[in-house]
C-alpha positions in Angstrom: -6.5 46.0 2.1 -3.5 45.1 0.4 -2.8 42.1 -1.8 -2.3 39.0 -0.6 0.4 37.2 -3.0 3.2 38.7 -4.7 3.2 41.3 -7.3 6.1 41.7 -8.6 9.0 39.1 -10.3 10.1 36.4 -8.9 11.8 33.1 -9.7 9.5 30.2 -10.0 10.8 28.5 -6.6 11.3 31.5 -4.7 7.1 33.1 -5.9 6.4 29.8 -4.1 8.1 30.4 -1.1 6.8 34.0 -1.1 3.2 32.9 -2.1 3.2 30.3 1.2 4.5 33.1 3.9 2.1 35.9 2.6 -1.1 33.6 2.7 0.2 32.5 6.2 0.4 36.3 7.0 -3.3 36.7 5.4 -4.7 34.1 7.4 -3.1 34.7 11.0 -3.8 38.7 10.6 -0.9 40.3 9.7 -1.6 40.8 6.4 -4.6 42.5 7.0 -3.2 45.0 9.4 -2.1 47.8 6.8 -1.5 50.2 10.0 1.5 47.8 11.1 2.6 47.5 7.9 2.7 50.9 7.1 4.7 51.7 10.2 7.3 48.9 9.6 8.1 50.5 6.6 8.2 54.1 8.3 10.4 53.1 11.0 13.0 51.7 8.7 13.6 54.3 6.8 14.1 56.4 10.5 17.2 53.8 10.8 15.0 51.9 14.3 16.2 48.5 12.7 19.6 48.9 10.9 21.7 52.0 10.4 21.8 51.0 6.4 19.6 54.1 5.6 21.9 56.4 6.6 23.9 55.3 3.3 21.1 55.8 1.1 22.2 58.9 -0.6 25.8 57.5 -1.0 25.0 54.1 -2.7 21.4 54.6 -3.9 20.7 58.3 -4.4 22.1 58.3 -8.2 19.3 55.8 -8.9 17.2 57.7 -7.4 17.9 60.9 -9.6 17.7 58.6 -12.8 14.0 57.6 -12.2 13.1 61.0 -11.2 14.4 62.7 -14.3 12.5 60.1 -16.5 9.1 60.6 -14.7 10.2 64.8 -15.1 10.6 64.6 -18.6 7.6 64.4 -19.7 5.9 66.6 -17.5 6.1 70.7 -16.9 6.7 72.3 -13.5 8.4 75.3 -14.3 7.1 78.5 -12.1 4.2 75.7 -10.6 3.3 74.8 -6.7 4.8 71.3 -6.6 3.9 68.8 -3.7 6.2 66.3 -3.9 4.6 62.4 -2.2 7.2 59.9 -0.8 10.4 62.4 -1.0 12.9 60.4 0.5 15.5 62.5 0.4 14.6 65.0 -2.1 15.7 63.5 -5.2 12.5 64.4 -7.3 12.1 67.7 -5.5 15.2 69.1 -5.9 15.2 68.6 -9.7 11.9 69.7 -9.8 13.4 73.1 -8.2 16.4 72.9 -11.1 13.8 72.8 -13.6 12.0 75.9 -12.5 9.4 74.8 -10.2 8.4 78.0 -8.0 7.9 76.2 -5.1 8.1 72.2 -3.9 6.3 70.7 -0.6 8.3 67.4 0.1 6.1 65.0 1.5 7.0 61.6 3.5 6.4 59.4 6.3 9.6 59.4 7.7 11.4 61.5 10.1 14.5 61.1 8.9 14.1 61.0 4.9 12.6 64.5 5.5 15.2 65.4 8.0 18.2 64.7 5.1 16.3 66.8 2.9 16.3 69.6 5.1 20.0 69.4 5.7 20.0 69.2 1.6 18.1 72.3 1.4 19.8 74.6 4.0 23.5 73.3 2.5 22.2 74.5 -0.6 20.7 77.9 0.3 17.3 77.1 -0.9 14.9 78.6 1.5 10.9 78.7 3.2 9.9 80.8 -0.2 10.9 77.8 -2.3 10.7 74.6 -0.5 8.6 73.3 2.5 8.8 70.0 4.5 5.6 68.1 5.6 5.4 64.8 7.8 2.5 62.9 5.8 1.0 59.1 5.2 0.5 58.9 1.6 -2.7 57.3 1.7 -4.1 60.4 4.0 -2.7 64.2 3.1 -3.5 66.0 5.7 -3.6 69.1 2.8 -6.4 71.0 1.4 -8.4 69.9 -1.8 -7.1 72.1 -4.9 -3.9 72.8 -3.3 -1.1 72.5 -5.9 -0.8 72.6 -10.2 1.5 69.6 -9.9 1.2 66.7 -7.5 4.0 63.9 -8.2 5.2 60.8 -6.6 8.8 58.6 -7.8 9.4 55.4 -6.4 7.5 55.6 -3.2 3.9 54.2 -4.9 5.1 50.4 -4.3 5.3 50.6 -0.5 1.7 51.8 0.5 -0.6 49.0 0.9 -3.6 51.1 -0.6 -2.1 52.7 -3.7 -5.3 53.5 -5.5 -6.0 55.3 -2.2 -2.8 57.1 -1.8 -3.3 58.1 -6.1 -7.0 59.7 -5.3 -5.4 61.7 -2.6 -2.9 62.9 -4.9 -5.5 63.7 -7.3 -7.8 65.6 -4.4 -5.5 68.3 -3.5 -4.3 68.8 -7.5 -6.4 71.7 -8.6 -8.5 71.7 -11.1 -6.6 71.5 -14.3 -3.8 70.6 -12.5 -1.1 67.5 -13.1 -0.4 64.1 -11.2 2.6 62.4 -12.2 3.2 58.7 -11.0 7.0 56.9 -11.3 5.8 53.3 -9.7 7.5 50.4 -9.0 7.1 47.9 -11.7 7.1 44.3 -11.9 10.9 43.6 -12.2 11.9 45.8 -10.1 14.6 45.2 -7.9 13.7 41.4 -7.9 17.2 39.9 -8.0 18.4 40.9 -4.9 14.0 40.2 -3.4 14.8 37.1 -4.8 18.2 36.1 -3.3 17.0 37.6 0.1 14.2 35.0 -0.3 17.4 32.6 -0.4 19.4 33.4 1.8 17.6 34.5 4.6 16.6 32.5 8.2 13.3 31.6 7.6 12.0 30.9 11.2 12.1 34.8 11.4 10.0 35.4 8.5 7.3 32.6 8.0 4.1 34.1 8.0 5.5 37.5 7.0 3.8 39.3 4.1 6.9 41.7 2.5 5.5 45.0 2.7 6.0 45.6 -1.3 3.6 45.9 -3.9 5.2 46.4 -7.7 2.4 47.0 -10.0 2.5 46.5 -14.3 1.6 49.8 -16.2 -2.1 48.9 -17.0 -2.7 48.6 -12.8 -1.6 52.3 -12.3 -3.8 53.0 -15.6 -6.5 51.7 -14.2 -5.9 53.6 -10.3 -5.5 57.4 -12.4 -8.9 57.0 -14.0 -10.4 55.4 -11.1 -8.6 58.6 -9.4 -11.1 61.1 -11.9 -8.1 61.1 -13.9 -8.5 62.5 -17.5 -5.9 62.2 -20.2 -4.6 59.4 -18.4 -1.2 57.8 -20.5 1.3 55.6 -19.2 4.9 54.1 -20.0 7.8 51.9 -18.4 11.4 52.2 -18.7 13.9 49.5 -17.1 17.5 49.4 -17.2 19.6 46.8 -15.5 22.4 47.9 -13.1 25.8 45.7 -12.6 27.8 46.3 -9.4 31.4 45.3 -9.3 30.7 42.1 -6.6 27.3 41.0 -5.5 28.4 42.1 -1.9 28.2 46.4 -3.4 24.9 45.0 -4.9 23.7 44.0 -1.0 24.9 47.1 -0.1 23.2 49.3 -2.3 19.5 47.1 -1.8 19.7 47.1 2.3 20.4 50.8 1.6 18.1 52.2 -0.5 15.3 50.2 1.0 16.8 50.5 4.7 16.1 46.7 4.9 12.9 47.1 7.3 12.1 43.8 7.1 14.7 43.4 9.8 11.9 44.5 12.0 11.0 40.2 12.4 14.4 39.8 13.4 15.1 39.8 17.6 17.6 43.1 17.9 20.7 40.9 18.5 20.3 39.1 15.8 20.0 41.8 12.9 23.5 42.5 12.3 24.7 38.4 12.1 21.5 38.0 9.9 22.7 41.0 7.4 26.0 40.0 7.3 25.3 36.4 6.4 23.1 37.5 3.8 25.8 39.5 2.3 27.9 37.5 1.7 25.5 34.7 -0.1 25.2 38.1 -2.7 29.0 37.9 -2.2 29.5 34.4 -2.8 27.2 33.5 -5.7 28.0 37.3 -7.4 24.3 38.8 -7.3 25.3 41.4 -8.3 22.3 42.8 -11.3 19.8 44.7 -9.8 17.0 45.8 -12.2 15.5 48.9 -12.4 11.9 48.8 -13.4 10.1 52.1 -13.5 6.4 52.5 -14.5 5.1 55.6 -15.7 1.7 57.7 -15.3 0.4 61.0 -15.9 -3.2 62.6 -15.6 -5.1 65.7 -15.8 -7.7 67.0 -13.2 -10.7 68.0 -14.8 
């Protein structure tokens, strides 16, 4: 089941705020329906609630290739079968591909993400030999045990309500001194523009809603990779803080690269009023410092 309160950073008001809705959410039931929430999330990033995913590669993709190269770093894929958990758009995968990989499964839960990356993968002449596309919940591969040297996840860990699930999975279909490779939403990620949403946003819509995110600090994932049958488990965390010219680019770049899927509360006629008055409360009090928070994990299959 997923967690009940808050995970992540928050200001002192607005973790209160948060705190009240999600134990709302726990006790009438929504919390505890992981299925629903796991579907939210998926049907956001296929664009069902707002079209703002369709700018995630133009406003948030360069993020996205940031976090991937610090999770690559420090691990070696070069001529290896890579399977590739929560692609998105292929940001890890195709870098993974640059740095030798021989071939690279990209894995998601949404139609769309996976679609972009196809349309990323014929532009650039990369073919079946090299890279495959799979429609999969993290928390259930639908793959064989022992399946690939090097199973990796970036930035995806944070939005599946049973991570030390979705890590053992990973760790299942790595062979047998094989590597998993974990870039996880930490703490302080993000959590200016969480917080200022939390502001700004019409609460009657939202009461009772547990936000389907769940940041965790580098001793959690620690913990999840040995629990996994992990060995040689060793973690890290990196954060840089980004600065957009206005708080309103800042909006833009958050609704995005998450594809704001919490508009899913919202009635369909009143999404686009709801976003737009939202914006401009980033606009108006210039939130515009979104933090990158990026925890770090690697482990061996025995």
């Amino acid at each position: 089941m997923p967690q009940i309160l808050w995970t992540g950073k928050l200001s002192p008001l607005m973790k209160v705020v948060a705190d009240t809705s999600m134990i709302m959410a726990w006790l009438t039931g929504s919390a505890r329906d992981a299925a629903a929430m796991k579907q939210r999330v998926k049907l956001g990033y296929d664009g069902t609630f707002t079209d703002d995913v369709t700018r995630y590669d133009e406003l948030g993709l360069k993020f996205q290739i940031k976090a991937a190269n610090v999770l690559l770093d420090d691990i070696d894929v070069k001529g290896k079968t890579v399977l590739d958990v929560g692609a998105g758009t292929g940001a890890l995968s195709f870098l993974a591909l640059e740095r030798g990989a021989g071939k690279v499964v990209c894995a998601d839960i949404s139609e769309y993400m996976l679609g972009q990356c196809r349309k990323k993968a014929a532009a650039n002449g990369i073919g079946e030999d090299r890279i495959e596309f799979k429609l999969l919940d993290a928390e259930s591969l639908a793959l064989q045990d022992d399946s690939f040297d090097v199973v990796m996840t970036s930035m995806t860990l944070g939005l599946v309500p049973d991570q030390t699930k979705a890590i053992s999975e990973m760790a299942r279909v790595a062979k047998r001194g094989g590597s998993v490779a974990v870039g996880g939403h930490g703490p302080e990620h993000y959590w200016e523009p969480a917080d200022t949403i939390f502001r700004a946003i019409s609460k009657r819509y939202v009461l009772g809603y547990r936000f389907e995110f769940w940041p965790r600090k580098e001793s959690e994932i620690q913990k999840m990779m040995v629990k996994a049958g992990l060995s040689d488990v060793r973690t890290g965390r990196v954060i840089w803080r980004n600065i957009f010219p206005t708080g309103g680019e800042a909006y833009d770049f958050f609704a995005a690269i998450s594809s704001s899927w919490w508009y899913a509360r919202f009635p369909a006629n009143k999404r686009q009023a709801e976003s737009r008055k939202i914006r401009d409360y980033f606009a108006k009090n210039n939130k515009n410092q979104v933090t990158d928070d990026v925890v770090l994990g690697y482990g061996r299959k025995p």
